[in-house]
N, C-alpha and C positions, 0 to 999 in steps of 0.2 A: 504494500500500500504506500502509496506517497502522500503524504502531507504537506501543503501548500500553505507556507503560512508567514506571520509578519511576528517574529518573536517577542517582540514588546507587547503584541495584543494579549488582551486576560482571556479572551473568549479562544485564542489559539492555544494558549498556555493551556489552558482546562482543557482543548480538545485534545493536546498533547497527551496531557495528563490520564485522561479519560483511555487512551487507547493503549497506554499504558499501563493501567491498572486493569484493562480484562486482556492482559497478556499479547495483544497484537503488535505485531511487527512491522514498523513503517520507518520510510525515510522520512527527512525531514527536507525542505526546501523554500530555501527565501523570498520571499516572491518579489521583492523588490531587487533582490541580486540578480535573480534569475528568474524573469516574468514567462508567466506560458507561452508557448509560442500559439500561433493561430494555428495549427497542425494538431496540436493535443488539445487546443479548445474543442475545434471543430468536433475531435471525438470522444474530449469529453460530453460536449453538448448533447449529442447523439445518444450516448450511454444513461445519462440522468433523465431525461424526460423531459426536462424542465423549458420552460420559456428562453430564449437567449438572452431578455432582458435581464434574468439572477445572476447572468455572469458578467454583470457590469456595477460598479461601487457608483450607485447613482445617487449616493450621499458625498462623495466624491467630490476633490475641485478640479481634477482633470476631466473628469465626466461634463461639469458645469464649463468649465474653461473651451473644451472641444464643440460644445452645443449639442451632447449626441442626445438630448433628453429631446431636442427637435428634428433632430435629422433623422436618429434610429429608427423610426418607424419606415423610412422610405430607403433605407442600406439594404443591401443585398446581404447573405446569411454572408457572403467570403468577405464583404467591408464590416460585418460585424464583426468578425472574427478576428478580423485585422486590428480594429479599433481597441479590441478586448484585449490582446497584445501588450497593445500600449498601454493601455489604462488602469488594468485589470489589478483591485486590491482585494477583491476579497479570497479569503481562504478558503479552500478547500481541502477532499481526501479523495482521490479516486484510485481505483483500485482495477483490477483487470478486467472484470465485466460491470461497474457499475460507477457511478459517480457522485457523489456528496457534497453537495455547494455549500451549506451552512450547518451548524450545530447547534442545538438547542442546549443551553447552559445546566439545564436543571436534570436532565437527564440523558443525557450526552446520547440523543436518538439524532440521528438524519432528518431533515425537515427538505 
């Protein structure tokens, strides 16, 4: 499993913490050292389910700075991917067949 994360955040720390304490084995990876490439988005996006907008920190001031809160609706999935690249803060853990975009603090389940 890899864990994608920003080691100052609490909520990363806990996820760390969390997969650590029911025994699982993951890397670990900075996301600000080493941002996802638009290649593992792409297949993480695929893998999770999820909307491509949860792979964008649209709390974010690069998010705000880019305007992608007005443009993303009319990107193509490969300019999202691309943008996500760039911008891309939130943590994740994805794993060989699935993907995990956020964590829930109180019970360290998948959301």
């Amino acid at each position: 499993m890899l864990l994608i994360e920003y080691p100052k955040c609490s909520t990363c720390q806990k996820a760390a913490k969390w997969l650590e304490n029911q025994g699982v084995s993951f890397e670990r990876r900075h996301i600000k050292e080493q941002n996802p490439t638009a290649e593992e988005l792409r297949r993480w996006h695929q893998m999770s389910g999820l909307p491509l907008k949860k792979f964008f920190n649209t709390s974010g001031m690069l998010y705000r700075e880019l305007g992608l809160k007005d443009r993303l609706p009319n990107m193509t999935e490969q300019e999202c991917w691309q943008a996500t690249a760039c911008s891309s803060s939130v943590p994740f853990c994805s794993a060989t067949t699935r993907s995990s975009w956020a964590f829930r603090k109180r019970t360290g389940n998948r959301r």
